[in-house]
C-alpha positions in Angstrom: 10.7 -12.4 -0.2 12.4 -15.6 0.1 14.6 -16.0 -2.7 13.7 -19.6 -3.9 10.1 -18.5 -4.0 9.4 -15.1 -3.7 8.0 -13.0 -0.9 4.1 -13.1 -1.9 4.4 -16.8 -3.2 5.2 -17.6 0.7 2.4 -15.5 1.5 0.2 -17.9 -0.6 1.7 -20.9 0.6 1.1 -19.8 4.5 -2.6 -19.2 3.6 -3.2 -22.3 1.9 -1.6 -24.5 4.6 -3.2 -22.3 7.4 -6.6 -22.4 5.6 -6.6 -25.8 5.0 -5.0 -27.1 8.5 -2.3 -29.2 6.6 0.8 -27.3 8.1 1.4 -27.3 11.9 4.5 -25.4 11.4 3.0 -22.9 9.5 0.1 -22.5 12.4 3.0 -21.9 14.6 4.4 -19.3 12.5 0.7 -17.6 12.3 0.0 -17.9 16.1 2.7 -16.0 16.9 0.4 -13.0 14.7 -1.7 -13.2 17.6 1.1 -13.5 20.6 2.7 -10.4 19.1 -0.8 -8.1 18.3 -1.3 -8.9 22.1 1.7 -7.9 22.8 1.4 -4.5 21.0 -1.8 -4.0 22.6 0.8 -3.3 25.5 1.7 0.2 24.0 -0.5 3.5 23.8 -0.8 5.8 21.1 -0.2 9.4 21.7 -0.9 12.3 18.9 -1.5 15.8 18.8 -0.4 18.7 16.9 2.7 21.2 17.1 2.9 24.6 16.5 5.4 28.3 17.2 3.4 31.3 18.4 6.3 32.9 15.9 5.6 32.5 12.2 8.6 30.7 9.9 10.3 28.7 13.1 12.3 25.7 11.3 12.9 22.8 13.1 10.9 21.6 16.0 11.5 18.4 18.6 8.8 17.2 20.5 9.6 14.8 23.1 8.0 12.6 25.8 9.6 12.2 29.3 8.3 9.4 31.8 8.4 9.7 35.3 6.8 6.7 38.1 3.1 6.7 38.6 3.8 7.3 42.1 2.8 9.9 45.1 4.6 12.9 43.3 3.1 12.2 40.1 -0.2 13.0 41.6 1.4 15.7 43.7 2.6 17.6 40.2 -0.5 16.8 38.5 -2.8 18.8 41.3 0.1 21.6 40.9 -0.3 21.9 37.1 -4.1 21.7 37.8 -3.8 25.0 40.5 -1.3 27.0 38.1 -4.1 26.4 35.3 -6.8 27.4 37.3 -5.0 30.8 38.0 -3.5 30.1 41.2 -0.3 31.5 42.3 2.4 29.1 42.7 5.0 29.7 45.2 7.8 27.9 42.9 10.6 28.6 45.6 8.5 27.0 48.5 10.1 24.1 49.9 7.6 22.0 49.3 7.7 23.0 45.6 11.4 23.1 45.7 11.4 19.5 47.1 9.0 17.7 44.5 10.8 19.4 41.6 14.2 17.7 43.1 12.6 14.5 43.4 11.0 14.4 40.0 13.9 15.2 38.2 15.9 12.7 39.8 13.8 9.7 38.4 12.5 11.2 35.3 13.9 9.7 31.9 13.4 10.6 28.1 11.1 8.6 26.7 11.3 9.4 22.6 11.5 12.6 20.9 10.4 13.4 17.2 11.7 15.9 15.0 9.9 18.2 12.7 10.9 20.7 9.9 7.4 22.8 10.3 4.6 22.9 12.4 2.3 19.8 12.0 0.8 16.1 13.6 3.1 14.3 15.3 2.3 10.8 17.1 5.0 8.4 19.7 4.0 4.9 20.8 4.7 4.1 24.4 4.8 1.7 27.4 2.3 2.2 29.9 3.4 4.9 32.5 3.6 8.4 33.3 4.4 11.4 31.0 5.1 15.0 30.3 4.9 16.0 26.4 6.5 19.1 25.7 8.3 20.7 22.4 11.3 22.9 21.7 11.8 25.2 18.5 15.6 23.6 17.8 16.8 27.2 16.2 20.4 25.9 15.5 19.6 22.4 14.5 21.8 20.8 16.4 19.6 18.2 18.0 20.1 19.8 21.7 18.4 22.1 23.4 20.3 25.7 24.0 18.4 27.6 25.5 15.4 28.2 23.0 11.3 29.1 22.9 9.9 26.1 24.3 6.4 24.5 25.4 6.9 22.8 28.0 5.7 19.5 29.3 4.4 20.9 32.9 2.4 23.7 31.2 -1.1 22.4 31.3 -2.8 19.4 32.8 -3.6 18.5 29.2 0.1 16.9 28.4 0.8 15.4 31.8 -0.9 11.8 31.6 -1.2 8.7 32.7 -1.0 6.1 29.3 -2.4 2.2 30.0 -2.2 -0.5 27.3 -4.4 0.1 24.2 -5.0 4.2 25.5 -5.2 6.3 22.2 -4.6 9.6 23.8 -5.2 12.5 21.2 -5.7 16.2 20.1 -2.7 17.3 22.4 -2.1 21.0 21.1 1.7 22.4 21.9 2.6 25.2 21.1 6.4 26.9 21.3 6.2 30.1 22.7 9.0 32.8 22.0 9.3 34.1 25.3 9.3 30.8 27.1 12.6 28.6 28.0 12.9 25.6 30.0 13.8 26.6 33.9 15.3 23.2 35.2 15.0 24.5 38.9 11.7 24.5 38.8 10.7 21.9 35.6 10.9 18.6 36.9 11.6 17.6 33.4 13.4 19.9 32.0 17.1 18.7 32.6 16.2 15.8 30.5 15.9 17.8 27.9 18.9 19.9 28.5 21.5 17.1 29.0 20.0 14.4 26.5 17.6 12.6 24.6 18.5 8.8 24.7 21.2 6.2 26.4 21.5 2.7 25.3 19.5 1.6 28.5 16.8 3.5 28.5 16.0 2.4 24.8 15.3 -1.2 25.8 12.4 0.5 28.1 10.6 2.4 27.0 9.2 3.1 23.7 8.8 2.0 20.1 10.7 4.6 19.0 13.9 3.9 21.0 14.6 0.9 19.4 15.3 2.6 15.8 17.9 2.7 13.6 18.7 6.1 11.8 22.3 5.7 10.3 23.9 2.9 11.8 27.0 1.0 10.0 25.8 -2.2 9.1 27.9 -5.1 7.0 25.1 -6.4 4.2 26.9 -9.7 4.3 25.6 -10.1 7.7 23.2 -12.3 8.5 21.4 -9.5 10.8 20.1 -9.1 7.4 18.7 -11.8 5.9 15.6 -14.3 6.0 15.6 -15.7 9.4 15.3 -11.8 11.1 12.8 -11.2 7.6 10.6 -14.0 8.8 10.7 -12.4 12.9 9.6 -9.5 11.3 6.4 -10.5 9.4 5.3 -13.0 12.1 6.8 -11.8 15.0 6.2 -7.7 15.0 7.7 -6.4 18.4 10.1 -9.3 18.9 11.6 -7.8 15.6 11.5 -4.2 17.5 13.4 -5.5 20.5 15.9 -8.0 19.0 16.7 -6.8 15.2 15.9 -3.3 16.0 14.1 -1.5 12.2 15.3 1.5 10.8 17.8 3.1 7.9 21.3 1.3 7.9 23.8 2.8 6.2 26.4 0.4 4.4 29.4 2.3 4.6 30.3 5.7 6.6 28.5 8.7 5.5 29.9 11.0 3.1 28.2 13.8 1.8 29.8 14.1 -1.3 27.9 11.1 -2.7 23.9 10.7 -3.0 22.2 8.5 -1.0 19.8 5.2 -2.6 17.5 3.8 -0.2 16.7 0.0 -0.8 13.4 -0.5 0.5 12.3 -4.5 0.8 8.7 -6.4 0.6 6.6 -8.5 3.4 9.1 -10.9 4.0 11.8 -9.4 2.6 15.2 -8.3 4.1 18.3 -5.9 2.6 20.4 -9.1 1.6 18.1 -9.5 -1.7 19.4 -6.2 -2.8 22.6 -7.5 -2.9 23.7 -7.4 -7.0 21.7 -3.9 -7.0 23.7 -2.5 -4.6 27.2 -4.2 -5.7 26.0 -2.3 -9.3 26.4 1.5 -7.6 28.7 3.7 -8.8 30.4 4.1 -5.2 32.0 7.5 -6.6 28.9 9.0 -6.9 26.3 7.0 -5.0 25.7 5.8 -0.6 23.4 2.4 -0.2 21.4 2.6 2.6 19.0 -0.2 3.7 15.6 0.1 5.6 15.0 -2.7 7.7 11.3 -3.2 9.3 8.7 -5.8 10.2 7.0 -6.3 7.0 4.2 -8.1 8.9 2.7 -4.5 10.6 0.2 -1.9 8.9 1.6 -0.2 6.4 0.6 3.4 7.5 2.7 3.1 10.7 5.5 1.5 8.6 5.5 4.5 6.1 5.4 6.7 8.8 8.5 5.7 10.8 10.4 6.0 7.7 9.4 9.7 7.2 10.5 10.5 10.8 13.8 8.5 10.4 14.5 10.2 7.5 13.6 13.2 8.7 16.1 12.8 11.5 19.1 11.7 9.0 18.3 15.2 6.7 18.3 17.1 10.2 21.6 15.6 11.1 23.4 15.2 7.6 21.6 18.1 5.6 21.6 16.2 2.8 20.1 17.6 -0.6 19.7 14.2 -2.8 18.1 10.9 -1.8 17.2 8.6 -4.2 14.8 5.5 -3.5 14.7 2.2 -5.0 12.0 -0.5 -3.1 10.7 -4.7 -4.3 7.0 -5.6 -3.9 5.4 -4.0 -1.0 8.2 -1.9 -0.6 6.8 -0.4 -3.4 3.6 1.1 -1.5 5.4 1.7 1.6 7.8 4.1 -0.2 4.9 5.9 -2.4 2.8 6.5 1.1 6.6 7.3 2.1 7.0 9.9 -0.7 4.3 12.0 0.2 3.9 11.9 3.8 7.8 13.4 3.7 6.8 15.5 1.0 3.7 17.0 3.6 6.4 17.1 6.5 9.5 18.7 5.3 10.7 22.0 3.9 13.6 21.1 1.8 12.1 17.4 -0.3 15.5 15.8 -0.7 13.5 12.5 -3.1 14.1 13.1 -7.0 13.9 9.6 -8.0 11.7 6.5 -7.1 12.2 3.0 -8.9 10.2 0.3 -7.9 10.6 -3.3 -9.2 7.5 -5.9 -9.0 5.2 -3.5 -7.2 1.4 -5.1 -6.6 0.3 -1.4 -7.0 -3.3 -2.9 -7.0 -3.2 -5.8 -4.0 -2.8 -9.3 -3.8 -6.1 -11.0 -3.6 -4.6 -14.3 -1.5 -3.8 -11.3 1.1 -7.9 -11.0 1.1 -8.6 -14.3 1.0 -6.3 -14.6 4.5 -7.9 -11.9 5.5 -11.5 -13.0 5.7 -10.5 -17.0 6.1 -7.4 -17.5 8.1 -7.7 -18.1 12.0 -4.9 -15.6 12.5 -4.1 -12.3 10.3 -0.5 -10.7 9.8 -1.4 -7.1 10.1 0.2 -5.6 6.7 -2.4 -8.5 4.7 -5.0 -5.7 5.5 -2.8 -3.7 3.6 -2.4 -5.1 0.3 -5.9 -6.9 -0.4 -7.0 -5.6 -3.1 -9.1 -2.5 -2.5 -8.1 -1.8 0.9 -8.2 1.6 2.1 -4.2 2.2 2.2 -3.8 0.7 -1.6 -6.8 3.5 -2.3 -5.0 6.2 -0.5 -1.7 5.8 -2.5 -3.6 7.1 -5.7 -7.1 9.1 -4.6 -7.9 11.6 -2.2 -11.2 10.3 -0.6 -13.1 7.2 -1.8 -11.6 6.0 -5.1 -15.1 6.1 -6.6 -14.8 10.2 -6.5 -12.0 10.1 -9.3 -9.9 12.4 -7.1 -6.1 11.7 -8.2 -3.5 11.7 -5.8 -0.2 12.0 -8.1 3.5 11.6 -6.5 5.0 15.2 -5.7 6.3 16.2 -8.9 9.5 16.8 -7.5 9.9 13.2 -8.0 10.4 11.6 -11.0 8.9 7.8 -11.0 9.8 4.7 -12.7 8.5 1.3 -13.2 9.9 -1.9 -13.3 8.1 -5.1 -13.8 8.7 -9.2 -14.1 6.8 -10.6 -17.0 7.6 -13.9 -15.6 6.3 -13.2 -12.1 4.0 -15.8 -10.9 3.7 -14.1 -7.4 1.5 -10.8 -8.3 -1.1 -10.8 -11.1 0.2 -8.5 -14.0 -2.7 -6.5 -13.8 -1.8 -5.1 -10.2 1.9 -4.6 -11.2 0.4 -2.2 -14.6 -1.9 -0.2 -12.2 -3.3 2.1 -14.6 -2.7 5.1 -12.2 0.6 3.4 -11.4 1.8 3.5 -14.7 0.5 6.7 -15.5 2.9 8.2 -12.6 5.9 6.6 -14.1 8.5 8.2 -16.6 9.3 5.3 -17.9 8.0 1.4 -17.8 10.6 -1.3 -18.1 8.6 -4.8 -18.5 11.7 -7.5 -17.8 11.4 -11.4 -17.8 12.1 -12.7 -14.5 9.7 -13.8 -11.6 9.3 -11.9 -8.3 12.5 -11.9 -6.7 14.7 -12.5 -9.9 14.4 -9.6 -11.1 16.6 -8.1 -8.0 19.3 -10.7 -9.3 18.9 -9.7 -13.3 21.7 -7.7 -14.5 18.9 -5.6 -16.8 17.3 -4.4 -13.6 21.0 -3.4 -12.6 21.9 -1.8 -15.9 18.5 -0.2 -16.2 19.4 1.6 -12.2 22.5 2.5 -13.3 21.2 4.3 -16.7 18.3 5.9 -14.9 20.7 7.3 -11.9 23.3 8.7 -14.4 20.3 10.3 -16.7 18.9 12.1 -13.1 21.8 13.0 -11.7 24.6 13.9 -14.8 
């Protein structure tokens, strides 16, 4: 959201000049789409499902290590294929002894996700070799201490070789009680014991390592403004590698004071939050910033914000978050909402305010969509009836009538511009949209003014003293 002419007005302008072949910078801009979707055809999807063989276990950590596609790969995958077939395994034969020394000593953590109750858990990751295991993390301190485990050697079924593109699915763990990680004879299990990530291996391996979850940031930065906004809706996994997406906090955490979570549009970046977040009552209220490519799918965008925030209320505990997202941001944070709302045990969102939300698409998003020579991911998105725009407010086809309301933990309001040229009105009033929202502010300022108007600030700071008095 550029702030001289608003986030989906550049989206119109880059289809008009790519459709009509007038702009050779702008088919620069929209070849690099295609450079970076080749380039995340690179990665493989892994998903599967987690669960405790003891009812009510908390917390859970599933991780992925990688290890070289070499000899004693294959030698530890014919292992785990004799110890599933019911053969005895000598595990203090020298043999054994040997390949469990050699493993370990070139194994690495790949990424680890943390869950508050059993569920579906999914990791993106470089072509290689890995183990998935999971660990019921009993005292919540991010570690592992000794606790019920599955491990990644116990079945053939999560050691695997990924290659670019490989969707790799339907991988059930589950924790058992009685089972804990024995790192002489687990290849992989000292990784687990001694640590999750080091700077180093986060430039190798996975999506995932490159996150952000709580990291001081200065807003005045330029780290967050429209130069690294633009790398992250043309340029998807150059934004990854060199910006680096995820939660920023703006100032050290304190957990006296409640969290508000600025969530910008395509083309957006944390800097046009700027007079919001100035408006705070710093006695009572934390900014963070989240900071992603706008130019990806908007499921996987909603969904590495659940995780990261999952992680911050694992590490901070906090009770009270509040979220305040522009444009797209908008339907990122409501998928957001209840995705969390699905994933954790204690639902820390009481308020939502969006501002300038196209709740029902933005049709030059189809028009690129069926016309333009190269497609941002995220237009798929937000043309108008797309499947994730009908997913925000029905269960099923839209057709069916079945309503899909925001958990009603949440209380919901709406902010509009009557002078925004950027989305039609009639997709900022949503009639399902609207009907969510405790209150409906309609104020006169185009897209991205009405982050700058000081009735957008007043109206946050009434809203956040009515919630939270």
């Amino acid at each position: 959201m550029n702030p001289a002419i608003g986030m989906f007005a550049r989206l119109a302008g880059v289809l008009v000049a790519a459709l009509a072949g007038t702009s050779g910078c702008i088919m620069l801009e929209l070849s690099k789409v295609s450079a970076t979707e080749k380039q995340a055809a690179r990665f493989g999807y892994v998903a599967g499902t987690v669960e405790s063989d003891s009812p009510g276990t908390p917390w859970m950590v599933v991780y992925a290590a990688m290890v070289p596609c070499d000899e004693d790969w294959r030698e530890l995958l014919a292992l785990a294929a004799r110890s599933e077939a019911g053969e005895a395994i000598d595990m203090e034969s020298g043999d054994v002894v040997d390949l469990v020394e050699r493993l370990r000593a070139k194994s690495v953590m790949a990424d680890h996700i943390v869950l508050q109750r059993p569920g579906f858990w999914y990791v993106q990751l470089a072509p290689g070799c890995y183990g998935i295991g999971a660990f019921a993390d009993l005292n919540r301190n991010f570690h592992y201490d000794d606790e019920p485990v599955a491990p990644a050697t116990a079945s053939q079924d999560q050691l695997f070789e990924l290659k670019s593109g490989d969707r790799i699915e339907g991988i059930e763990l589950v924790i058992q009680s009685e089972v804990r990680l024995r790192g002489d004879f687990d290849p992989l299990a000292m990784q687990v014991k001694t640590k999750f990530r080091t700077h180093k291996e986060q430039q190798l391996i996975s999506v995932g390592e490159v996150a952000v979850a709580g990291e001081l940031g200065d807003l005045a930065d330029k780290h967050f403004g429209a130069e690294n906004a633009k790398i992250g809706y043309f340029e998807v996994f150059r934004f990854l590698w060199d910006v680096r997406p995820g939660i920023y906090f703006l100032e050290e955490y304190d957990p006296t004071r409640i969290p508000v979570l600025f969530v910008h549009g395509a083309l957006g970046y944390p800097q046009e939050f700027a007079a919001l977040v100035e408006s705070l009552d710093r006695e009572r209220f934390q900014p963070w910033v989240f900071f992603y490519p706008s130019g990806a799918r908007l499921e996987n965008i909603s969904e590495f914000l659940t995780q990261t925030v999952v992680s911050l209320q694992f590490r901070h505990g906090f009770d009270d978050l509040v979220v305040v997202a522009h444009s797209m941001g908008g339907l990122v944070s409501r998928d957001f909402l209840m995705r969390l709302h699905r994933s954790v045990v204690d639902f820390p969102v009481r308020l939502f305010v969006s501002l300038a939300t196209p709740w029902g698409g933005v049709p030059s998003a189809a028009k690129g969509v069926r016309s333009s020579p190269f497609v941002v991911p995220s237009w798929r998105d937000i043309a108008p009836g797309s499947d994730f725009l009908a997913g925000l407010f029905f269960e099923g086809p839209a057709e069916q009538g079945i309503r899909r309301s925001l958990p009603e933990d949440v209380n919901f309001y709406l902010l509009f511009g009557v002078g925004d040229k950027t989305i039609p009105l009639s997709s900022a009033i949503r009639w399902e949209a609207v009907r969510d929202a405790r209150a409906r502010w309609p104020l006169s300022y185009d897209h991205t003014g009405i982050l700058r108007s000081p009735e957008a600030a007043e109206l946050l700071g009434e809203i956040l003293t009515s919630e939270f008095r």
